[in-house]
N, CA, C and O atoms as a GROMACS GRO file, in nm:
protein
  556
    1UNK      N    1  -5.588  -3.344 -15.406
    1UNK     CA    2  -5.599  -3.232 -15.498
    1UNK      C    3  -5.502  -3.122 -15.453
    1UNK      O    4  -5.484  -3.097 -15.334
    2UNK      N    5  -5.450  -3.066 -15.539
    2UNK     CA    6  -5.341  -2.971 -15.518
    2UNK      C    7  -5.406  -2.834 -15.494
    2UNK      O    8  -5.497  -2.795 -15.568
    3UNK      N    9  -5.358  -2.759 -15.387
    3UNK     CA   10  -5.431  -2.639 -15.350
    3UNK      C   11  -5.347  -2.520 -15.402
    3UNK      O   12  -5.227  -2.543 -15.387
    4UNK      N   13  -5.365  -2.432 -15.444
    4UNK     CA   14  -5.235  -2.259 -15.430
    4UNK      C   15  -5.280  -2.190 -15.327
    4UNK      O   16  -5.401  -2.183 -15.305
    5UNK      N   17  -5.173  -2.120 -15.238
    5UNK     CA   18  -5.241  -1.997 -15.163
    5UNK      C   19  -5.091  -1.922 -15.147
    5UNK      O   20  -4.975  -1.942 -15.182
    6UNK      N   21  -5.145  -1.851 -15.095
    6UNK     CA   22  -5.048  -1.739 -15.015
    6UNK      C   23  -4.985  -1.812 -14.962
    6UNK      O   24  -5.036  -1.921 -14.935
    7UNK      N   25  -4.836  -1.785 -14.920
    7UNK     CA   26  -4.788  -1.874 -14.791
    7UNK      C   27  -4.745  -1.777 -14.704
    7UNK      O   28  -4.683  -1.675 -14.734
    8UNK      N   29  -4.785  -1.817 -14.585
    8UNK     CA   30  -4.785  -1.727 -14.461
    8UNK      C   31  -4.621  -1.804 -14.356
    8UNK      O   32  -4.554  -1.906 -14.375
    9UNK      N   33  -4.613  -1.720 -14.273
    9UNK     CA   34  -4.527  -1.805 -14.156
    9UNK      C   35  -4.529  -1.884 -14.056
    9UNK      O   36  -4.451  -1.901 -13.963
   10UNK      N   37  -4.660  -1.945 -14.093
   10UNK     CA   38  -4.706  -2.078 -14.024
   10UNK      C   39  -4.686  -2.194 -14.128
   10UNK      O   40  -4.691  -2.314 -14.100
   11UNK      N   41  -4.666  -2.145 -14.238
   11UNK     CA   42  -4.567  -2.266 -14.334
   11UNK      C   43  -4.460  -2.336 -14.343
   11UNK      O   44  -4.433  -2.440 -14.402
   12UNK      N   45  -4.375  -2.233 -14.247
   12UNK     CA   46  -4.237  -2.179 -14.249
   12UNK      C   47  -4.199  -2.348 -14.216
   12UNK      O   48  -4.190  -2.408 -14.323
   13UNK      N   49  -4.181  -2.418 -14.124
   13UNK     CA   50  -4.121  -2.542 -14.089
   13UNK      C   51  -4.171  -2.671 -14.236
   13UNK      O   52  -4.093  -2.750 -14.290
   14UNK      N   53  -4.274  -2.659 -14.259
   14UNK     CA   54  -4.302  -2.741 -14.365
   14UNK      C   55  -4.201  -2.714 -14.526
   14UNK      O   56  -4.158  -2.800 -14.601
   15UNK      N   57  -4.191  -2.605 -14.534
   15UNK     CA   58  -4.140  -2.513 -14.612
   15UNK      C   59  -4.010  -2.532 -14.641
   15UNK      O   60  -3.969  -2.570 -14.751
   16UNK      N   61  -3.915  -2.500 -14.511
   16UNK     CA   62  -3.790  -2.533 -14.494
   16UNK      C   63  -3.777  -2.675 -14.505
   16UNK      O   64  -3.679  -2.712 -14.569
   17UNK      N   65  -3.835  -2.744 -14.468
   17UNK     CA   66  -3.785  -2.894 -14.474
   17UNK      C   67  -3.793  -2.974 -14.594
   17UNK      O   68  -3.718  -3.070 -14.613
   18UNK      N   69  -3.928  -2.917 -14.715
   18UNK     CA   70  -3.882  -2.912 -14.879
   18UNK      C   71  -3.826  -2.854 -14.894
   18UNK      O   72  -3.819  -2.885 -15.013
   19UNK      N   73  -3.730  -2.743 -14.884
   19UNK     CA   74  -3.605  -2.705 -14.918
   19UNK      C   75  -3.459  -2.709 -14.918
   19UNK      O   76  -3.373  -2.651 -14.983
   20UNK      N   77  -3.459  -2.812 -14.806
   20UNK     CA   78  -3.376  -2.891 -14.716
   20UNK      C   79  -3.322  -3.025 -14.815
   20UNK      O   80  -3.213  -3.075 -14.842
   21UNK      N   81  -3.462  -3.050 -14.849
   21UNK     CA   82  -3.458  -3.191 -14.899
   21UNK      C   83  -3.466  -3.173 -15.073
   21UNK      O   84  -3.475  -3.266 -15.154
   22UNK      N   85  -3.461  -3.046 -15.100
   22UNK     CA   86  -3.455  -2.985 -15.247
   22UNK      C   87  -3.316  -2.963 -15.338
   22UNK      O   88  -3.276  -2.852 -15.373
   23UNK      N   89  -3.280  -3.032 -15.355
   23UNK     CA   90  -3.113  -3.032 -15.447
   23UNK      C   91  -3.094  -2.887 -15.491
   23UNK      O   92  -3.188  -2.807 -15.494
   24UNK      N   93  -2.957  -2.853 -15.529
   24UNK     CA   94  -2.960  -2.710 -15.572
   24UNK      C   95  -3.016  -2.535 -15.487
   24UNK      O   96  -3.004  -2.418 -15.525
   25UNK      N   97  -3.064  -2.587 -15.388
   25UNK     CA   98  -3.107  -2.461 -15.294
   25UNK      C   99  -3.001  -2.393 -15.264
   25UNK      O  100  -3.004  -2.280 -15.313
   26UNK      N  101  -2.915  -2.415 -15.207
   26UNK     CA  102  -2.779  -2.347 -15.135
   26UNK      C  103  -2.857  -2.262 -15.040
   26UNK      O  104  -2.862  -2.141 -15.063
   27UNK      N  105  -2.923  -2.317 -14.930
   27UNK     CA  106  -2.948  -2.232 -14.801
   27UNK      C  107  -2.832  -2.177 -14.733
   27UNK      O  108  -2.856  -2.060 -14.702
   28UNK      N  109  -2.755  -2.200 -14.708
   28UNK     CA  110  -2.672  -2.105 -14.619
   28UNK      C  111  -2.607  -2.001 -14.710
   28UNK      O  112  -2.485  -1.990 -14.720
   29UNK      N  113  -2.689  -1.931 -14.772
   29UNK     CA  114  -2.636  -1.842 -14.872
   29UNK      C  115  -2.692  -1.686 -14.809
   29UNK      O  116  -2.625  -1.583 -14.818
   30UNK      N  117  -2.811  -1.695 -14.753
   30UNK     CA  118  -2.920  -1.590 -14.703
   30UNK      C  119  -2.943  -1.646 -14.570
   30UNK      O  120  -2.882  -1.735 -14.510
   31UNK      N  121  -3.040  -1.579 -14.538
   31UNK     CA  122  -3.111  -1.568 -14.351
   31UNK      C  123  -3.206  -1.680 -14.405
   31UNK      O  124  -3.299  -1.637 -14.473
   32UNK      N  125  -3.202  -1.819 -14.387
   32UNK     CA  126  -3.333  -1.892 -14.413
   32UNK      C  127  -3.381  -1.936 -14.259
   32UNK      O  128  -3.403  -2.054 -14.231
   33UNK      N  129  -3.391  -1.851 -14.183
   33UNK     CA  130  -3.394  -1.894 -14.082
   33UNK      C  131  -3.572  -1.820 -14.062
   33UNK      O  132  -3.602  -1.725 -14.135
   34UNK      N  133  -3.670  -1.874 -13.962
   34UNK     CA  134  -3.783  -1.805 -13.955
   34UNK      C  135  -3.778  -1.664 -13.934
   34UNK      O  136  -3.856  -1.588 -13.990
   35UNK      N  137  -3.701  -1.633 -13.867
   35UNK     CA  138  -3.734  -1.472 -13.857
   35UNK      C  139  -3.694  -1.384 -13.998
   35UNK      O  140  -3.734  -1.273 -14.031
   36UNK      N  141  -3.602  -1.474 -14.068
   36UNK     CA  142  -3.575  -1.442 -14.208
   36UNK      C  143  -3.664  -1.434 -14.325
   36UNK      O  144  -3.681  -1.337 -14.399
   37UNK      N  145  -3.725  -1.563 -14.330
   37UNK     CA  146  -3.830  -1.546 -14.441
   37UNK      C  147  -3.936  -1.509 -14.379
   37UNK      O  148  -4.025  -1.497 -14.464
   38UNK      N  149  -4.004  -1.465 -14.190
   38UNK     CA  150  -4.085  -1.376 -14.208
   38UNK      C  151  -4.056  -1.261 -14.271
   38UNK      O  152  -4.130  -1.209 -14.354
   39UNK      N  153  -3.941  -1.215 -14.235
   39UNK     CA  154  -3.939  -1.096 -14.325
   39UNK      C  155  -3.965  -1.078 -14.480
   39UNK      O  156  -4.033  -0.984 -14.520
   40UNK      N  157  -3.906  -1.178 -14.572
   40UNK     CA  158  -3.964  -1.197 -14.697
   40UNK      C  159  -4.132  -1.175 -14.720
   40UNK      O  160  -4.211  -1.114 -14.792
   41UNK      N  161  -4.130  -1.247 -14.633
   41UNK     CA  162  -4.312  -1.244 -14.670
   41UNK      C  163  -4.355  -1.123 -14.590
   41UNK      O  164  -4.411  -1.043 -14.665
   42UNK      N  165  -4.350  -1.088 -14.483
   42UNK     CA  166  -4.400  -0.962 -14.469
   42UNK      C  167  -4.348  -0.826 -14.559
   42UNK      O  168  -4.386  -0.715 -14.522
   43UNK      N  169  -4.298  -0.834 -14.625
   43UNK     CA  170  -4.278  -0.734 -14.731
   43UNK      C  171  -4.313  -0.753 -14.869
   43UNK      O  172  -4.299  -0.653 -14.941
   44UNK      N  173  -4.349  -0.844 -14.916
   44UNK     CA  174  -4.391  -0.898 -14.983
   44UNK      C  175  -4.504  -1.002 -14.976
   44UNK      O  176  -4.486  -1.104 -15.042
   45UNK      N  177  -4.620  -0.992 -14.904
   45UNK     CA  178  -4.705  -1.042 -14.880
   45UNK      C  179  -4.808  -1.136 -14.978
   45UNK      O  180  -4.875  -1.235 -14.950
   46UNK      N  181  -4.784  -1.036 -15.144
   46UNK     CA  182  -4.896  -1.082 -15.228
   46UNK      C  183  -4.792  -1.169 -15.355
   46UNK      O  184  -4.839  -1.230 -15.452
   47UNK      N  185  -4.650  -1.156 -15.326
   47UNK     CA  186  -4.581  -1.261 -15.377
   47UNK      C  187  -4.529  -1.385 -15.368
   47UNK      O  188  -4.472  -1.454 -15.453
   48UNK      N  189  -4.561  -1.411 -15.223
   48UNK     CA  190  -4.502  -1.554 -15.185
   48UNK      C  191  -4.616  -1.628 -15.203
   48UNK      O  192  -4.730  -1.590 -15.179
   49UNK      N  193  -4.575  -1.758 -15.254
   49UNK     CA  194  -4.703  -1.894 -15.267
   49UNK      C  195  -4.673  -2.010 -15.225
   49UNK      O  196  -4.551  -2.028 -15.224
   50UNK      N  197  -4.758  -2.128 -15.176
   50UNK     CA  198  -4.712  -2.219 -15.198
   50UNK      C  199  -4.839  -2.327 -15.279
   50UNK      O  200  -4.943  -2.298 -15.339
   51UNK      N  201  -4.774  -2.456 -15.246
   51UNK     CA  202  -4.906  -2.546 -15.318
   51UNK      C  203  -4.866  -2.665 -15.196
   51UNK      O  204  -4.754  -2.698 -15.156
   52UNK      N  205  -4.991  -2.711 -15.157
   52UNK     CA  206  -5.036  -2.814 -15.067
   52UNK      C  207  -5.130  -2.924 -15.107
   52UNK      O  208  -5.219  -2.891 -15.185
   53UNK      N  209  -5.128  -2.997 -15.084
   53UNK     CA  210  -5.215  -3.108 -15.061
   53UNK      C  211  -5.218  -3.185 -14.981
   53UNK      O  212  -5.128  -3.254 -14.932
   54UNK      N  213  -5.358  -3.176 -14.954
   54UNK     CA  214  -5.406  -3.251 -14.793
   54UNK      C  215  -5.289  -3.166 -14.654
   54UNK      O  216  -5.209  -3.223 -14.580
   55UNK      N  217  -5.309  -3.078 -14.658
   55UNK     CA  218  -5.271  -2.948 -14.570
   55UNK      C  219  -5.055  -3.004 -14.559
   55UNK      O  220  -4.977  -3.001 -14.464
   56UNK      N  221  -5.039  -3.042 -14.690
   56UNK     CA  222  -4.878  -3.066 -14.653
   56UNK      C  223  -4.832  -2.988 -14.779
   56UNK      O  224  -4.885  -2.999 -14.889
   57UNK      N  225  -4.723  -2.905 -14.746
   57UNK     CA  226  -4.687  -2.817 -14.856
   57UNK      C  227  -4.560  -2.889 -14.974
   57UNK      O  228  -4.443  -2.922 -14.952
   58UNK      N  229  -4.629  -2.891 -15.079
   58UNK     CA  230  -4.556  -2.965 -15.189
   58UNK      C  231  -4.479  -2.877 -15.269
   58UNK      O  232  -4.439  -2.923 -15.376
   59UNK      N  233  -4.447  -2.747 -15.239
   59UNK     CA  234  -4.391  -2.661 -15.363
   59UNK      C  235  -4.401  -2.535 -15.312
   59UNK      O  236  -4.502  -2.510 -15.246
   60UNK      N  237  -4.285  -2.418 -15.335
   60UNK     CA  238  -4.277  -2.309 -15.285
   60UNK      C  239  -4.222  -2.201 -15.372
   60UNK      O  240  -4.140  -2.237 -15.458
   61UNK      N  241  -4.257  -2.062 -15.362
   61UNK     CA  242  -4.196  -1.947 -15.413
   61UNK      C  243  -4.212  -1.817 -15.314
   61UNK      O  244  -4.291  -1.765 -15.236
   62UNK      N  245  -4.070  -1.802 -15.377
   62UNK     CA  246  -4.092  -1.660 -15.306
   62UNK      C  247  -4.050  -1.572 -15.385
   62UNK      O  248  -3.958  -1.594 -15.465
   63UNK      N  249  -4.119  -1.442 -15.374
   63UNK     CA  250  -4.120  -1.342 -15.515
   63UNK      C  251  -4.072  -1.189 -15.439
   63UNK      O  252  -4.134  -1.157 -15.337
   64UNK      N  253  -4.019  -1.145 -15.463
   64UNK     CA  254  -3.980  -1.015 -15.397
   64UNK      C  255  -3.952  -0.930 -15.553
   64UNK      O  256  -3.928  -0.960 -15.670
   65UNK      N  257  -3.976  -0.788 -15.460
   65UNK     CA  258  -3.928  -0.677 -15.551
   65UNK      C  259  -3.807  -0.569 -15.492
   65UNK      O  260  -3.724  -0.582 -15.402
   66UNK      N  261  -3.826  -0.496 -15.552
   66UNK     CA  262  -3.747  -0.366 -15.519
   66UNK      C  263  -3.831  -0.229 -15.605
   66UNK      O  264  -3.803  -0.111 -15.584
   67UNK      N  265  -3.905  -0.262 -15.672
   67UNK     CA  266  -4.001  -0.167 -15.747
   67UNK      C  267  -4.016  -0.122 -15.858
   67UNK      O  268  -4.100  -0.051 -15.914
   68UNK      N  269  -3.872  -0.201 -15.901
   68UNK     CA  270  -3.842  -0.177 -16.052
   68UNK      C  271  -3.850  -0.306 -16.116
   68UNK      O  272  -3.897  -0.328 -16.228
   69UNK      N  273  -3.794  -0.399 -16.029
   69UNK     CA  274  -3.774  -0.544 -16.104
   69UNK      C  275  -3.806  -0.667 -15.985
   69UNK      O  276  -3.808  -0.647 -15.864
   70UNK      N  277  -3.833  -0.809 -16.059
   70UNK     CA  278  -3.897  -0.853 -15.936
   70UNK      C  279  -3.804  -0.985 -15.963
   70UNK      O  280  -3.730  -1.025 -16.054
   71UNK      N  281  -3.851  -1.037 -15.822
   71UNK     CA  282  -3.710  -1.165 -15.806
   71UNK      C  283  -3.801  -1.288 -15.776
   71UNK      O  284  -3.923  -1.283 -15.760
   72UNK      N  285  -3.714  -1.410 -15.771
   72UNK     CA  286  -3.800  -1.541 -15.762
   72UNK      C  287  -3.652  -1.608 -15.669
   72UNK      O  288  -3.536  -1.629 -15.706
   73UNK      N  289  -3.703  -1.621 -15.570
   73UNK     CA  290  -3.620  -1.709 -15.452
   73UNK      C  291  -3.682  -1.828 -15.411
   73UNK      O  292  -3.802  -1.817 -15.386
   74UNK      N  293  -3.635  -1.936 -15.398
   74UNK     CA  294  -3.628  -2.069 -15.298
   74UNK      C  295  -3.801  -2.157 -15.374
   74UNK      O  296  -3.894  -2.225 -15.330
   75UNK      N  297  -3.756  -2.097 -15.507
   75UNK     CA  298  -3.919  -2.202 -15.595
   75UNK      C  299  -3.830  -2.372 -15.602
   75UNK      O  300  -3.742  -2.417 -15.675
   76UNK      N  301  -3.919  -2.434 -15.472
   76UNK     CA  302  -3.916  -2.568 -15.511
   76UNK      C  303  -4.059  -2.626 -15.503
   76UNK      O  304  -4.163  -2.583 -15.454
   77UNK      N  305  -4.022  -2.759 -15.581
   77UNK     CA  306  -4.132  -2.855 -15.556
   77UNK      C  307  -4.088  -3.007 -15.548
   77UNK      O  308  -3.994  -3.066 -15.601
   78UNK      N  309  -4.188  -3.051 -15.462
   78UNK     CA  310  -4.128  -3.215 -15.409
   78UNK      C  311  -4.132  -3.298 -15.507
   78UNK      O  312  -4.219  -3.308 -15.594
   79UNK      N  313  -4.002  -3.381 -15.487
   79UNK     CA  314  -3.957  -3.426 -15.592
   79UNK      C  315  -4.117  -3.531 -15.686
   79UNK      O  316  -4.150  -3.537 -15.805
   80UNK      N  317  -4.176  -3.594 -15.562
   80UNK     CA  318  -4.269  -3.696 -15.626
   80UNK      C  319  -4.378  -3.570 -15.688
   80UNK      O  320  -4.479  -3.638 -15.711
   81UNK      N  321  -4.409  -3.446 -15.723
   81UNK     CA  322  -4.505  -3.335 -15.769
   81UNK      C  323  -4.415  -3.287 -15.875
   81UNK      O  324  -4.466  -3.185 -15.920
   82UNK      N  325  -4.341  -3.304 -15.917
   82UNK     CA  326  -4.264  -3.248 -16.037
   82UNK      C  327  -4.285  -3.290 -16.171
   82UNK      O  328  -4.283  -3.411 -16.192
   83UNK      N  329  -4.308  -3.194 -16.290
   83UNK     CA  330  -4.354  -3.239 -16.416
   83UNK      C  331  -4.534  -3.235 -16.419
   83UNK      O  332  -4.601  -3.304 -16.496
   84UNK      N  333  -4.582  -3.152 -16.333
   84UNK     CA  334  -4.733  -3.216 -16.306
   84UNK      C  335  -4.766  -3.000 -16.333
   84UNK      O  336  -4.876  -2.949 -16.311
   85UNK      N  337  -4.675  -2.941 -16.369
   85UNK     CA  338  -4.707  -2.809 -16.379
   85UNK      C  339  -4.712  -2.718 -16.266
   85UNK      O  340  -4.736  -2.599 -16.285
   86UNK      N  341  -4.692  -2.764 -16.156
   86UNK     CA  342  -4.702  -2.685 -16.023
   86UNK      C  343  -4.627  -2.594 -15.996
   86UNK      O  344  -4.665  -2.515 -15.911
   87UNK      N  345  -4.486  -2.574 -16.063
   87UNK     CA  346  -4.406  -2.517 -16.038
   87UNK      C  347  -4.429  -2.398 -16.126
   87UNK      O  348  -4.406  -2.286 -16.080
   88UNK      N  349  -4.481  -2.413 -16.272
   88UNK     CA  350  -4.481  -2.322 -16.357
   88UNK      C  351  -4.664  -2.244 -16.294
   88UNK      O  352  -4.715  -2.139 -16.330
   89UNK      N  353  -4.706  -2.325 -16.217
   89UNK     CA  354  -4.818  -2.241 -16.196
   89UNK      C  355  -4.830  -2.123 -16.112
   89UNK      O  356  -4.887  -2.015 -16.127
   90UNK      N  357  -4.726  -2.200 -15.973
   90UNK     CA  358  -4.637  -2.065 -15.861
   90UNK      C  359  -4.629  -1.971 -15.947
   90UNK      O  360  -4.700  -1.872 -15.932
   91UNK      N  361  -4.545  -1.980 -16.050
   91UNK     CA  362  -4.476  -1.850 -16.078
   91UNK      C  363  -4.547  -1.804 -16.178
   91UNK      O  364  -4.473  -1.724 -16.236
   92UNK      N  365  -4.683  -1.811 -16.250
   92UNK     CA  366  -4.774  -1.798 -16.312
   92UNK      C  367  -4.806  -1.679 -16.214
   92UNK      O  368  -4.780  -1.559 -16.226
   93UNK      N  369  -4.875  -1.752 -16.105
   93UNK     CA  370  -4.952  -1.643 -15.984
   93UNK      C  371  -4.850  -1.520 -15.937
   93UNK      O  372  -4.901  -1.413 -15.902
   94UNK      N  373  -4.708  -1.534 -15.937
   94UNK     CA  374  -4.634  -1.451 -15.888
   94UNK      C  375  -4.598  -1.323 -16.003
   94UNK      O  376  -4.594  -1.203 -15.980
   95UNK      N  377  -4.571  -1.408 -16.158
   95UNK     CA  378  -4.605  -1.300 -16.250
   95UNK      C  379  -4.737  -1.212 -16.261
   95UNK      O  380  -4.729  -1.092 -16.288
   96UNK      N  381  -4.826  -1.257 -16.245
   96UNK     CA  382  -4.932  -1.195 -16.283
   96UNK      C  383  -4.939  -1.083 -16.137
   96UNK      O  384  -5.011  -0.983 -16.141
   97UNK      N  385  -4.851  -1.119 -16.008
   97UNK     CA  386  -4.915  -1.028 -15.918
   97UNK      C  387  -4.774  -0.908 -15.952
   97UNK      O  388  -4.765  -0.787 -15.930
   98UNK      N  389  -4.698  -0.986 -16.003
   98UNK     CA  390  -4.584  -0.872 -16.054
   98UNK      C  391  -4.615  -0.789 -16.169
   98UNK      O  392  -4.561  -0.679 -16.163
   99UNK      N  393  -4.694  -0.811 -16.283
   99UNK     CA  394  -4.792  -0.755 -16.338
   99UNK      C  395  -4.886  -0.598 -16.265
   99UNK      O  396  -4.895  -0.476 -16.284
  100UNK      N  397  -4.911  -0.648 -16.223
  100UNK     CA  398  -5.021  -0.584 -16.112
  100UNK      C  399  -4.910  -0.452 -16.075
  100UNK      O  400  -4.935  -0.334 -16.098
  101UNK      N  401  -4.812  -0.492 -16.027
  101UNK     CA  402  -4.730  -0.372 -15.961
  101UNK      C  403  -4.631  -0.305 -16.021
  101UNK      O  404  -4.543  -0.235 -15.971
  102UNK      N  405  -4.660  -0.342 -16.175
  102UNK     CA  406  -4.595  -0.266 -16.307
  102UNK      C  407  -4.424  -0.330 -16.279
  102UNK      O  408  -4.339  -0.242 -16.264
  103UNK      N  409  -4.391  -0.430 -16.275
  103UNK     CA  410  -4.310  -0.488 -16.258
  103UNK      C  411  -4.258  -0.581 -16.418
  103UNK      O  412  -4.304  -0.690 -16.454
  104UNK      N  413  -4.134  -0.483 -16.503
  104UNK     CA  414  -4.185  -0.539 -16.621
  104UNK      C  415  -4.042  -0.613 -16.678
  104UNK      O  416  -3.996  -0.602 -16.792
  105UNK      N  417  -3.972  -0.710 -16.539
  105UNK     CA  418  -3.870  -0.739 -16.566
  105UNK      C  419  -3.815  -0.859 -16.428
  105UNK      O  420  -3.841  -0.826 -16.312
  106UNK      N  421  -3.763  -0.951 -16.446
  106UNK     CA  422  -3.751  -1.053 -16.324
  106UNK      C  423  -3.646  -1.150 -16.363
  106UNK      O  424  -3.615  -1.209 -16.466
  107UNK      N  425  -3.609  -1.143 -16.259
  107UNK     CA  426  -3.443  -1.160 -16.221
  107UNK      C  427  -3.422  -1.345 -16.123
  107UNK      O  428  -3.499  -1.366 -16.030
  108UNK      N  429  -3.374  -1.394 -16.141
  108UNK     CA  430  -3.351  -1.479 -16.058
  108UNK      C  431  -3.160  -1.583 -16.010
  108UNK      O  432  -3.052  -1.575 -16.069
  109UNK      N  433  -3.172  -1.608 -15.972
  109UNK     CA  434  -3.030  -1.718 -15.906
  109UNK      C  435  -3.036  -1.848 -15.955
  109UNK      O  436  -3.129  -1.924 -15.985
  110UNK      N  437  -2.936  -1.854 -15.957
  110UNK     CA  438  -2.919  -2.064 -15.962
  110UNK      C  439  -2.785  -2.065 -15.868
  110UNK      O  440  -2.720  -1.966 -15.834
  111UNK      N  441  -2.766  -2.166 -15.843
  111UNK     CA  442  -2.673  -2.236 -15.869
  111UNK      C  443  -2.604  -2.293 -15.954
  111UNK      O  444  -2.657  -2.379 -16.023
  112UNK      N  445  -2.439  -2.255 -15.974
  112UNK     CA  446  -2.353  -2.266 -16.098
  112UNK      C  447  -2.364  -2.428 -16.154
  112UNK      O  448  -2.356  -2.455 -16.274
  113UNK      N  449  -2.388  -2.545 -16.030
  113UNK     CA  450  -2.382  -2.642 -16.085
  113UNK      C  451  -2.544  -2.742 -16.051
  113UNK      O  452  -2.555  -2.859 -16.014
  114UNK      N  453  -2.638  -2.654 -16.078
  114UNK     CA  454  -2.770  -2.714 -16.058
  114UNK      C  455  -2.861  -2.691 -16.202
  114UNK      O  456  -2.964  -2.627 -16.223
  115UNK      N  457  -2.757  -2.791 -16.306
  115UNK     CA  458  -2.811  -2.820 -16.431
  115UNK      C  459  -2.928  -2.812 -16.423
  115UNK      O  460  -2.967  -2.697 -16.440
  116UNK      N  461  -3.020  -2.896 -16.402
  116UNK     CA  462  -3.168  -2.949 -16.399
  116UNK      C  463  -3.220  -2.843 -16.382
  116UNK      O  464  -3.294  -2.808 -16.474
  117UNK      N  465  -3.207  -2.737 -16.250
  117UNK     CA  466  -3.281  -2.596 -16.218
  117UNK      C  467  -3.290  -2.513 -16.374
  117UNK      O  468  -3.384  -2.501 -16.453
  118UNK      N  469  -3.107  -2.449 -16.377
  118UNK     CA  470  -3.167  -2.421 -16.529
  118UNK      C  471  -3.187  -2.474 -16.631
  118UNK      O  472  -3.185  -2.390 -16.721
  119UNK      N  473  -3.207  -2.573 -16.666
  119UNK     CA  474  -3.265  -2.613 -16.781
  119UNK      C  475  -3.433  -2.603 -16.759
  119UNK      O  476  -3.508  -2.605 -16.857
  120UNK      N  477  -3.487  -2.591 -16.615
  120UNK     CA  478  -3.628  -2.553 -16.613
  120UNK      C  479  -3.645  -2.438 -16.642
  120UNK      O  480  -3.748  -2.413 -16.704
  121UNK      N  481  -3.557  -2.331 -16.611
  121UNK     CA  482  -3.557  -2.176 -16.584
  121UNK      C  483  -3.552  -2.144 -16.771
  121UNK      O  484  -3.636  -2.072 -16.825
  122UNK      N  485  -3.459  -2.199 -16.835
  122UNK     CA  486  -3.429  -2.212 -16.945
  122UNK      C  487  -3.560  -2.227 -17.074
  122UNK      O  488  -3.588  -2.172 -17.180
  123UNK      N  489  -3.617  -2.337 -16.989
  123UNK     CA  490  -3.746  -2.382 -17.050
  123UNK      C  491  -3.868  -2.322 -17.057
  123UNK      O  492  -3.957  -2.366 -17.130
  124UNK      N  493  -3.884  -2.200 -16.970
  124UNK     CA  494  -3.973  -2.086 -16.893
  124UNK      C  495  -3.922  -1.999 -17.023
  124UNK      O  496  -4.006  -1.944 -17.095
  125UNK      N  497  -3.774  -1.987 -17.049
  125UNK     CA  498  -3.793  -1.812 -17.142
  125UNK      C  499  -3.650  -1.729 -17.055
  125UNK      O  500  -3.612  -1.617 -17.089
  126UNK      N  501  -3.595  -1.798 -16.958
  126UNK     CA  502  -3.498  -1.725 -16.899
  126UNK      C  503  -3.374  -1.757 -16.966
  126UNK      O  504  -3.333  -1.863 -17.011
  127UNK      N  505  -3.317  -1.624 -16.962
  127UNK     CA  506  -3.158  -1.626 -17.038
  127UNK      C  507  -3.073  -1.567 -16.959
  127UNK      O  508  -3.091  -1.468 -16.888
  128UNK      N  509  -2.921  -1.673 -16.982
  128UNK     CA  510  -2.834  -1.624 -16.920
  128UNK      C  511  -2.768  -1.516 -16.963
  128UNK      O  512  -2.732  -1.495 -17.078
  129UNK      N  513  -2.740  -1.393 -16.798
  129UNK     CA  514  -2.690  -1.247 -16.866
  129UNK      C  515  -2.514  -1.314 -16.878
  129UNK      O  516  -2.454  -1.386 -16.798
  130UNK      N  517  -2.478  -1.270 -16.979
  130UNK     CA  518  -2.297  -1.294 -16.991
  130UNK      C  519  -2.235  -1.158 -16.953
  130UNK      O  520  -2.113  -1.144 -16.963
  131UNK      N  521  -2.323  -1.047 -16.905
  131UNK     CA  522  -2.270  -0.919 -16.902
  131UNK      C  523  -2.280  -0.890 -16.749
  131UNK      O  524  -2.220  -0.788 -16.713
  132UNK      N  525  -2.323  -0.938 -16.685
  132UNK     CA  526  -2.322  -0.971 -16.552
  132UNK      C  527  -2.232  -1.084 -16.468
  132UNK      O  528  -2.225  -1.196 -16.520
  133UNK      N  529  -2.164  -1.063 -16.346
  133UNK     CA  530  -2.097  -1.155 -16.293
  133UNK      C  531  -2.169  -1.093 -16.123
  133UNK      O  532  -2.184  -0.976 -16.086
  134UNK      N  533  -2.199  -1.204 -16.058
  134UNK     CA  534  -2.297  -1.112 -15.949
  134UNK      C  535  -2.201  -1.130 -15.804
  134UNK      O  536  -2.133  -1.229 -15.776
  135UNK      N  537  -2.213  -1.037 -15.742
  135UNK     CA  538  -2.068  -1.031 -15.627
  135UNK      C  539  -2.230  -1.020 -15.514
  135UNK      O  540  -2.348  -1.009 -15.546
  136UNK      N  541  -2.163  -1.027 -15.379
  136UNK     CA  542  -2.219  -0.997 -15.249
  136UNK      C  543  -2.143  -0.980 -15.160
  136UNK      O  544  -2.028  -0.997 -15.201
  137UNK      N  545  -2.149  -0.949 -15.040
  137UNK     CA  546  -2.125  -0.861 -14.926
  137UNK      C  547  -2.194  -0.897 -14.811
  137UNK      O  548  -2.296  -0.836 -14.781
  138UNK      N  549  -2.136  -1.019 -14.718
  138UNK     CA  550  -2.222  -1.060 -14.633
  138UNK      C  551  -2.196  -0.963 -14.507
  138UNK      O  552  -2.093  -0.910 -14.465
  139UNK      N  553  -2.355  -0.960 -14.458
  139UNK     CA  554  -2.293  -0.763 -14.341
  139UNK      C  555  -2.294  -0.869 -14.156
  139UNK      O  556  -2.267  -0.811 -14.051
   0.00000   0.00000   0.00000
């Protein structure tokens, strides 16, 4: 049976290694390193989730804000749990806690060539901005 909870940083190795094994992630893009996504989650405590069964983590999100608008980073789910709703349920729980914190707008990434991602993102209600081109600044 599939569980939801919070995901804490005792997830962190289970976590990374579905993400590892998750097409389309582009980890070396950010700090995915543990002291990295503790930080995610300690600042965001009531947005990160995952889903488990039988204490092994099958699916992940991470939800951050800035206070105006809220973000969705590193939502995977294992490949054999896909199509079963798990993914749209994460981010069910992460809207509704973005809800909560008057958060009335959410933003997310792909990858330019990870068809399949958006065509899920697509399938949710998300549209691509054409008025945006997004730059970074690695420090």
């Amino acid at each position: 049976m599939v569980e939801f909870r919070k995901m804490t940083i005792n997830d962190y190795e289970q976590a990374l290694a579905l993400w590892e094994r998750t097409p389309g992630m582009n980890l070396q893009s950010l700090d995915n390193t543990r002291a990295g996504i503790k930080r995610v989650i300690d600042r965001n405590p009531d947005l990160c989730f995952i889903a488990e069964e039988q204490g092994i983590v099958i699916a992940t999100i991470l939800g951050a804000t800035d206070g105006r608008k809220g973000y969705f980073y590193h939502v995977a789910v294992a490949e054999s749990f896909q199509h079963q709703q798990i993914g749209k349920n994460l981010i069910s729980k992460v809207l509704e806690e973005f809800r909560l914190k008057n958060i009335e707008k959410v933003g997310l990434f792909t990858v330019k060539d990870n068809s399949e991602g958006q065509k899920f993102w697509e399938h949710l209600g998300f549209k691509e901005r054409p008025d945006i081109k997004y730059l970074d600044l690695d420090l």
